[in-house]
C-alpha positions as CSV (number, residue, x, y, z in Angstrom):
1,X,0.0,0.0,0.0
2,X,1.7,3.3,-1.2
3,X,3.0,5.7,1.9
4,X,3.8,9.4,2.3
5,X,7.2,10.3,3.4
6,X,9.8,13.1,4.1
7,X,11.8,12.1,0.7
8,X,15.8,10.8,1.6
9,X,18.9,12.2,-0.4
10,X,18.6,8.8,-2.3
11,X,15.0,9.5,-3.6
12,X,15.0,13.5,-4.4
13,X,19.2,12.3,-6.8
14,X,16.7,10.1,-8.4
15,X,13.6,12.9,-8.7
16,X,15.9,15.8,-9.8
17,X,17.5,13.4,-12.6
18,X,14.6,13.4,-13.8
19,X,12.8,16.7,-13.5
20,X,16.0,18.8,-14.4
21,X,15.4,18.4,-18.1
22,X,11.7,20.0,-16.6
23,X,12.6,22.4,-13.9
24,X,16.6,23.4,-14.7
25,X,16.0,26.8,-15.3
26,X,19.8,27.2,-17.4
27,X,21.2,25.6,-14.7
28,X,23.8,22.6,-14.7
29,X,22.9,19.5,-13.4
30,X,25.3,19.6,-10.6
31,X,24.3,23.3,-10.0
32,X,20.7,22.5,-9.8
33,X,21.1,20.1,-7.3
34,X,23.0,21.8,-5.4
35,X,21.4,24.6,-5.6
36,X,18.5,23.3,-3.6
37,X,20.4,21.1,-2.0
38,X,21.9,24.9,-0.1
39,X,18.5,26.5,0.1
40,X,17.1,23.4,2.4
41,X,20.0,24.5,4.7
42,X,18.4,28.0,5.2
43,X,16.9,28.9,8.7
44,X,13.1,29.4,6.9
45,X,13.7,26.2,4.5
46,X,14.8,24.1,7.6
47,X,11.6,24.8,9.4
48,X,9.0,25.6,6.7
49,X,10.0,23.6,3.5
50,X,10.2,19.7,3.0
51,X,10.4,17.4,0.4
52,X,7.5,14.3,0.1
53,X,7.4,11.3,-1.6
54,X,4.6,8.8,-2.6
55,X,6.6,5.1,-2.1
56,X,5.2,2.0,-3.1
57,X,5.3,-1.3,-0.7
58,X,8.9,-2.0,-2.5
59,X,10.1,2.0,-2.2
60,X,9.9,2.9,-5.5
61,X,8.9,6.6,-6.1
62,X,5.1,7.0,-7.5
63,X,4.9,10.5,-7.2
64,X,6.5,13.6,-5.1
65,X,6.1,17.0,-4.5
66,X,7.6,19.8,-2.0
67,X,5.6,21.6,0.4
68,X,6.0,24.8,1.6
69,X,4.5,25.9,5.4
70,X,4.3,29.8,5.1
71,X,1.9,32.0,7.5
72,X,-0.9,33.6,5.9
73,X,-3.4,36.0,6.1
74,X,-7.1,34.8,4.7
75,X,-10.1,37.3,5.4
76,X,-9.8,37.8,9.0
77,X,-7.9,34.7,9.9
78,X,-4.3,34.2,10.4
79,X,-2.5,30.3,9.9
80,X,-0.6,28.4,8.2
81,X,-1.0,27.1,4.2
82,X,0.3,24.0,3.1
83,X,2.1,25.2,0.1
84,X,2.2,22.7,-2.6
85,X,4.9,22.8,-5.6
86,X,7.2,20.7,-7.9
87,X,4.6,18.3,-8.2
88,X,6.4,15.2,-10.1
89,X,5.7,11.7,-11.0
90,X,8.3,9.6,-13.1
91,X,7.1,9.5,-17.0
92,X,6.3,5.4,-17.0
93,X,4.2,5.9,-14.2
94,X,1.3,8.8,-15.1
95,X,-1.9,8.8,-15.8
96,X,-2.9,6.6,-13.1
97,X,-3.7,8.7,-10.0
98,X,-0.7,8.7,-8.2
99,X,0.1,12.4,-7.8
100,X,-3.7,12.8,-6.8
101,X,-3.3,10.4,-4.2
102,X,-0.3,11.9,-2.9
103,X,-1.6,15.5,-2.7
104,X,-5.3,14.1,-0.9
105,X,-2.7,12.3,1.5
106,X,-0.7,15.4,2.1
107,X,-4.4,17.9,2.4
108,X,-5.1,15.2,4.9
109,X,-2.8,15.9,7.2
110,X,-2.5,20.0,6.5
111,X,-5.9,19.5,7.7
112,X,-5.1,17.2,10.9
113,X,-2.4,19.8,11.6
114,X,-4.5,22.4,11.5
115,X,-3.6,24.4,8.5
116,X,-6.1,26.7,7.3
117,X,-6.1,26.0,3.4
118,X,-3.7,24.9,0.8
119,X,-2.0,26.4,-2.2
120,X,-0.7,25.7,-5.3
121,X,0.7,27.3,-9.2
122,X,-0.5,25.6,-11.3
123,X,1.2,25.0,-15.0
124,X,-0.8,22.4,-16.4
125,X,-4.2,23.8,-16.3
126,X,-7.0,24.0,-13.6
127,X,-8.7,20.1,-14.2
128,X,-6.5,18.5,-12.0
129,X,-6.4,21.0,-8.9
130,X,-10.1,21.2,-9.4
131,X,-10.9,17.5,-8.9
132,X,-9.0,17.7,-5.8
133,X,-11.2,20.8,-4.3
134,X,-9.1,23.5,-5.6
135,X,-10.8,26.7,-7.0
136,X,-8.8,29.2,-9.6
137,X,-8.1,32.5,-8.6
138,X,-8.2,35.3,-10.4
139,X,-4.5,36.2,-11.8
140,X,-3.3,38.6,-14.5
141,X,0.2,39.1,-16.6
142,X,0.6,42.4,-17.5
143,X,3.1,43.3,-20.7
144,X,4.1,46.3,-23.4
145,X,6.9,48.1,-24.8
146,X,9.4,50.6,-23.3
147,X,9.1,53.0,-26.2
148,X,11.4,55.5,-25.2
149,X,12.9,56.9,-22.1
150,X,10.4,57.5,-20.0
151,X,10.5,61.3,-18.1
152,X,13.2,61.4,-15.5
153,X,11.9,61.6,-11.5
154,X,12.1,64.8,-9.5
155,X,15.4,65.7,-7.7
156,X,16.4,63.8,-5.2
157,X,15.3,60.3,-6.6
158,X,17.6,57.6,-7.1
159,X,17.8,53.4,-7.5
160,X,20.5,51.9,-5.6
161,X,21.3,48.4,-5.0
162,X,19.6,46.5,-2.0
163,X,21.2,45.6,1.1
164,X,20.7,43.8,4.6
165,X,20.5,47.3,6.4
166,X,17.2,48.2,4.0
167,X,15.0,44.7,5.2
168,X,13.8,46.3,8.1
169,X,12.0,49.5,5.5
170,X,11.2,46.6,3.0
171,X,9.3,44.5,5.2
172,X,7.1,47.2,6.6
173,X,6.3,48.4,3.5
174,X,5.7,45.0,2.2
175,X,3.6,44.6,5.2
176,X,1.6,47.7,4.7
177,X,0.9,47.1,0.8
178,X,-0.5,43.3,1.9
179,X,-3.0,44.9,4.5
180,X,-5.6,44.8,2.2
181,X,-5.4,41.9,0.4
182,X,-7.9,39.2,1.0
183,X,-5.4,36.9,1.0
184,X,-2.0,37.4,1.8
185,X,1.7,35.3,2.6
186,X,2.9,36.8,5.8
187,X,6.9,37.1,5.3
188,X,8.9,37.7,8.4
189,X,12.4,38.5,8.2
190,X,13.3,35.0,7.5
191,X,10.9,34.5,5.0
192,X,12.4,37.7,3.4
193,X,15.7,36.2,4.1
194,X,15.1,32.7,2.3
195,X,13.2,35.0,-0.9
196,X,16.5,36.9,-1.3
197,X,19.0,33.9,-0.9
198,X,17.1,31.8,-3.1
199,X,17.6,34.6,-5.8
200,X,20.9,35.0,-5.0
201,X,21.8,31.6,-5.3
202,X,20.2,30.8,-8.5
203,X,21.6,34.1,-10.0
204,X,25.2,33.2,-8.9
205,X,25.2,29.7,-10.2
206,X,23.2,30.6,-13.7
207,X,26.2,33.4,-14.5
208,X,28.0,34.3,-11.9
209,X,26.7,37.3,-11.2
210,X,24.9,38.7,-7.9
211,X,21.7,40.9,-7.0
212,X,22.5,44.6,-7.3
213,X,21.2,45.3,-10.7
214,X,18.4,43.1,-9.8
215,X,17.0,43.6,-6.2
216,X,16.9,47.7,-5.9
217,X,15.7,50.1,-3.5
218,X,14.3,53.5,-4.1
219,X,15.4,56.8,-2.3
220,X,14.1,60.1,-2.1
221,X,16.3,62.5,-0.7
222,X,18.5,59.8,0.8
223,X,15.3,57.7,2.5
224,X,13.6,54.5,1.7
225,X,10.5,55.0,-0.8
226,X,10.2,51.7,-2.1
227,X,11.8,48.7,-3.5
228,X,11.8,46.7,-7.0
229,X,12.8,43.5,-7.7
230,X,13.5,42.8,-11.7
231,X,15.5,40.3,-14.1
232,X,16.3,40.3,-18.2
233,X,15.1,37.9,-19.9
234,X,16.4,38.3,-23.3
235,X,15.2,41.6,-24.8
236,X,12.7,41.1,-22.0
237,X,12.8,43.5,-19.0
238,X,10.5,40.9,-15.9
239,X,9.1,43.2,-12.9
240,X,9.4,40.7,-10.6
241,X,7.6,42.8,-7.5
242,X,7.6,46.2,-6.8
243,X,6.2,48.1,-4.2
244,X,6.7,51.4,-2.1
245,X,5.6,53.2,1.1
246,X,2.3,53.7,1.6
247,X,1.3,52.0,-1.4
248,X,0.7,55.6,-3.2
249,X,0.6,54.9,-6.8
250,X,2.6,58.1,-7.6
251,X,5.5,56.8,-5.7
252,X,4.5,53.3,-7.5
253,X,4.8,55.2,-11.1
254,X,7.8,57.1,-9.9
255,X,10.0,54.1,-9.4
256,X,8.9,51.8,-11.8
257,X,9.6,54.6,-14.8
258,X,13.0,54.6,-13.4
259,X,13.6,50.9,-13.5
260,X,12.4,51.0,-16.9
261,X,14.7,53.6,-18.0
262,X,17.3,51.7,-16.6
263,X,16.2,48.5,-18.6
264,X,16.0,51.0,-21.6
265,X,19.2,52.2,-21.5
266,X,20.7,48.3,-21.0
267,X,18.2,47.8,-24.7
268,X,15.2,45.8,-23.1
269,X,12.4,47.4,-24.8
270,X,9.4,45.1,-23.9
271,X,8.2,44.5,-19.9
272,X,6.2,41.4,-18.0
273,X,5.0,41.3,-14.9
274,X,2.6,40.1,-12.4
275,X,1.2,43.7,-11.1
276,X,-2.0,44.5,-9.9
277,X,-3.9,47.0,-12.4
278,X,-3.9,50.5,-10.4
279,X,-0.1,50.4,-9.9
280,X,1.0,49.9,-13.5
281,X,-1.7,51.9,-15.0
282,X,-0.4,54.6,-13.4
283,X,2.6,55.4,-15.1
284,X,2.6,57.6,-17.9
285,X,4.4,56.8,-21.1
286,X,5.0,52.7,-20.2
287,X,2.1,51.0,-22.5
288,X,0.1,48.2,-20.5
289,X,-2.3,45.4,-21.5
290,X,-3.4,42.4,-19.4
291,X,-4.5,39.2,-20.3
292,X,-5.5,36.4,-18.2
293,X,-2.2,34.3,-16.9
294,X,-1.7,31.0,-18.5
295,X,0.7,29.6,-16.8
296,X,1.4,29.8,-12.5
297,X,-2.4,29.9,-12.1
298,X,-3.1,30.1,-8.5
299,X,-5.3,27.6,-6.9
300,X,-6.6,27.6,-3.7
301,X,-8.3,25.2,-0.9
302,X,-9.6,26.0,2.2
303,X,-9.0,23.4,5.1
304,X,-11.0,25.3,7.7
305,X,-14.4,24.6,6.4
306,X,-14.3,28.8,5.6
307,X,-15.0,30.1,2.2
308,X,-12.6,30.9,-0.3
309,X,-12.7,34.1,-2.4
310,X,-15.0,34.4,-4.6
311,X,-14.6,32.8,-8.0
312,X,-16.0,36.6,-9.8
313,X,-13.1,38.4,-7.6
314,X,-11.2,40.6,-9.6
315,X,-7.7,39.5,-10.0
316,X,-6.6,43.2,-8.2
317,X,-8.4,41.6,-5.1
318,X,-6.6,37.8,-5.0
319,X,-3.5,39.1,-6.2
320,X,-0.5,37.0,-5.5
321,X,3.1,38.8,-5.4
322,X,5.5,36.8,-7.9
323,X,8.3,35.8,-4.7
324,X,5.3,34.2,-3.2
325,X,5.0,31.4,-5.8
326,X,5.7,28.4,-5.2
């Protein structure tokens, strides 16, 4: 009879061989594995992230997935979501149930231990999640074109690489700009810590490079205003999350035209992003259009008996930020 357990070093060489062709991001083999192999080492991976297999009676792996265990906001309840990701089961063995047994075996016990729903990105659709009680959330992709150099800020405005004496501004403006949101990841500083590591380390293997051009902080006359997080992809400039104190939409437009003139001037002249509507509307000069995401659709299940948000939501109101994702 097929058991859930924490996966063994053994099982996850096997796993990795073969998702990396899946999941390697650009990454070598070797720095693939080891890439997560570090991350698992992290004080918020130690105590928040595992790795779960689906064994048959003779061990062989049927199916496995990793959960995260982050803290969330939902309505007016506080707890902790079992965070599901990197759902995998071996090629000659799909198509006959195993990954949905594993995940109702893991919602089991989220439920047991109390956890107050369950979450999931999905990249394979929404018929799966939804035989398993999941409901689709409303999510956008926002893209367009950096034309031309956008107008510069007023005096005093400047982007300037992130650094550990800027978390404590970054969190509570994080904090602030989540206040609203239905539904919202609670990151303490060693969630924020784990976020920014996992970039680091992924950046560092993929090219050797590190975070300043990528994880930026706005000033104003010397203090905090905001912060941005971005990569290129390409010709591709990705907003991976930006967001600034007291989630004014001027300050919003102000930094994000300066990380696009930036991008400009390194020849990225398209954008993506995940960003909720009012924020990049706002900016003068960037085109926007949304579309309904396709791909890292986010699922939800409650565990509480509570109700989810509502499936006519707009995606504004169950927006996700993009380090969130599993």
């Amino acid at each position: 009879m097929p058991r859930l357990t924490e996966a063994r070093s053994h099982h996850i060489d096997a796993i990795y061989r073969e998702s990396y062709a899946l999941w390697g991001a650009g990454l070598s083999f070797e720095d693939y594995r080891s890439f997560w192999a570090d991350l698992s080492t992290t004080g918020w991976a130690h105590d928040h992230l595992s790795y779960l297999v689906w064994l048959d009676d003779d061990g062989s792996i049927l199916s496995s997935l990793k959960l995260y265990q982050p803290r969330v906001r939902l309505y007016d309840r506080q707890g902790t979501v079992a965070g599901i990701g990197a759902v995998f089961t071996p090629r000659a063995l799909r198509g006959r149930g195993h990954a949905s047994a594993l995940i109702r075996e893991v919602l089991d016990e989220a439920r047991r231990r109390g956890d107050i729903a369950a979450l999931l990105f999905s990249d394979v659709g929404t018929a799966l999640y939804r035989a398993l009680g999941f409901l689709e959330l409303a999510a956008e992709e926002a893209w367009g074109e950096i034309r031309r150099k956008l107008h510069d800020p007023p005096p005093g405005w400047s982007l300037t690489p992130m650094t550990p004496a800027h978390l404590d501004d970054i969190i509570r403006t994080h904090d602030r700009c989540s206040l609203e949101r239905p539904l919202a990841i609670l990151r303490d500083r060693a969630y924020w810590e784990y976020l920014i590591e996992r970039s680091r380390s992924f950046f560092s293997r993929l090219d050797g490079t590190d975070l300043s051009s990528r994880f930026q902080v706005a000033l104003r006359d010397g203090k905090f205003a905001g912060y941005l997080a971005t990569v290129d992809g390409g010709d591709v400039w990705i907003v991976r999350e930006i967001e600034v104190v007291d989630d004014d939409p001027q300050l919003f437009a102000t930094v994000l035209a300066m990380g696009a003139n930036e991008a400009r001037s390194r020849g990225r002249r398209r954008w993506y992003s995940w960003l909720p509507r009012g924020g990049a509307a706002a900016t003068p000069g960037l085109p926007v259009r949304f579309r309904p995401r396709g791909r890292a659709i986010p699922m939800l299940r409650r565990l509480d008996g509570g109700e989810p948000p509502a499936a006519s939501a707009p995606p504004d109101a169950t927006f996700i930020p993009y380090l969130d994702q599993f």
